[in-house]
C-alpha positions as CSV (number, residue, x, y, z in Angstrom):
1,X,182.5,49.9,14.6
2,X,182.6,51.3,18.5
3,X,184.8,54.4,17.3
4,X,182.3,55.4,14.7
5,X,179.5,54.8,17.1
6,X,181.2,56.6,19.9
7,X,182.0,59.8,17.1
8,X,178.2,59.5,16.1
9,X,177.3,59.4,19.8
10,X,179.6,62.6,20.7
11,X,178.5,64.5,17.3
12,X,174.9,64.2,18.3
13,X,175.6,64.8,22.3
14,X,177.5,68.0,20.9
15,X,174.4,68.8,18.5
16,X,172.0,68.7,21.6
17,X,173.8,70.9,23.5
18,X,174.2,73.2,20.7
19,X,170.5,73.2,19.8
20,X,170.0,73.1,23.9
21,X,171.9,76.7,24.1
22,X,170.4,78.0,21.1
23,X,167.2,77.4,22.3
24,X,168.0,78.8,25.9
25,X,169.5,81.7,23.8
26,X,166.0,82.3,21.9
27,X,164.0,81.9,25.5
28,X,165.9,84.7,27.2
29,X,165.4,86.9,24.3
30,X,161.6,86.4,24.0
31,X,161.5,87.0,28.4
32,X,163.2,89.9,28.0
33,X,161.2,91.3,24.6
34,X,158.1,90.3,27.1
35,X,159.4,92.0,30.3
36,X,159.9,94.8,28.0
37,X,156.3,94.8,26.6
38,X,154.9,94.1,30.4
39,X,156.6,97.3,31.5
40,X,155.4,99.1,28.8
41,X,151.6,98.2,29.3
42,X,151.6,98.8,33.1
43,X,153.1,102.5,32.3
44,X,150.0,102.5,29.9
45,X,147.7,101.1,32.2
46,X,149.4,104.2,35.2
47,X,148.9,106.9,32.5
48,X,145.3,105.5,31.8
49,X,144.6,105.5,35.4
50,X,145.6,109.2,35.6
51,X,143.3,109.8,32.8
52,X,140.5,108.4,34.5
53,X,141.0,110.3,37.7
54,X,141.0,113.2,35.8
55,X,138.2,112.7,33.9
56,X,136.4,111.7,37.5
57,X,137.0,115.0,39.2
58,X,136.0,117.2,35.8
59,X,132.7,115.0,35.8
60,X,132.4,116.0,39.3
61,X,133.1,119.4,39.0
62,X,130.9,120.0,36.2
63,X,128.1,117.9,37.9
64,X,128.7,120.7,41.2
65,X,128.0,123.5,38.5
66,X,125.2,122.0,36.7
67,X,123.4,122.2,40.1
68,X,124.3,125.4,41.3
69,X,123.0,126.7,37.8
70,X,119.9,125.1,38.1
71,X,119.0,126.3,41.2
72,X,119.8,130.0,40.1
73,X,117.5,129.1,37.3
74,X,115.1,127.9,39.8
75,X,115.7,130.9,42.1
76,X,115.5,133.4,39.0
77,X,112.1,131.9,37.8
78,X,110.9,131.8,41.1
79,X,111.3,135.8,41.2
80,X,109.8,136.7,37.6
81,X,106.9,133.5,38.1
82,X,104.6,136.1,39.2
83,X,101.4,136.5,37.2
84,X,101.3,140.0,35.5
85,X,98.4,142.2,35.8
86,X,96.1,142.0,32.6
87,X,96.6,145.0,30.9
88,X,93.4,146.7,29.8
89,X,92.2,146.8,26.5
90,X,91.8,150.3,25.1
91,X,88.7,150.6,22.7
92,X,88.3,153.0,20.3
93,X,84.6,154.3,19.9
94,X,83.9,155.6,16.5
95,X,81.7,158.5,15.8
96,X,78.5,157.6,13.7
């Protein structure tokens, strides 16, 4: 009865280590799929940073126009606000 305990005993030590290495097998597979994916989302995340610098300085840029055109609106109504002269009226007189 020992020999068959000691062949159960090594059949489920060898079993553990089997399902052990499998296991370690699966682990380093997902960290690598995740290293992978990390990698991935902080190129993403650089690209989407570049993105939003360049959206920043067109904003600006188009913020630095919009100004200047307003004040040569300003500057343009300023010149034409004047009041023009009435103009007269001419009236016809009709003969009785």
């Amino acid at each position: 009865m020992t020999k068959v305990r000691a062949a159960l005993l090594a059949l489920a030590l060898c079993s553990a280590l089997s399902l052990g290495a499998c296991q370690n097998a699966k682990t380093q597979q997902e960290n690598q799929r995740l290293k992978a994916q990390v990698a991935d989302l902080q190129k993403q995340l650089g690209e989407m940073g570049n993105r939003v610098d360049e959206a920043t300085t067109a904003k600006n840029e188009l913020t630095k126009e919009n100004a200047e055109l307003k004040q040569e609106n300003d500057r343009l109504k300023a010149r034409h606000g004047k009041t023009k002269k009435a103009k007269s009226k001419r009236r016809r007189h009709r003969a009785a």
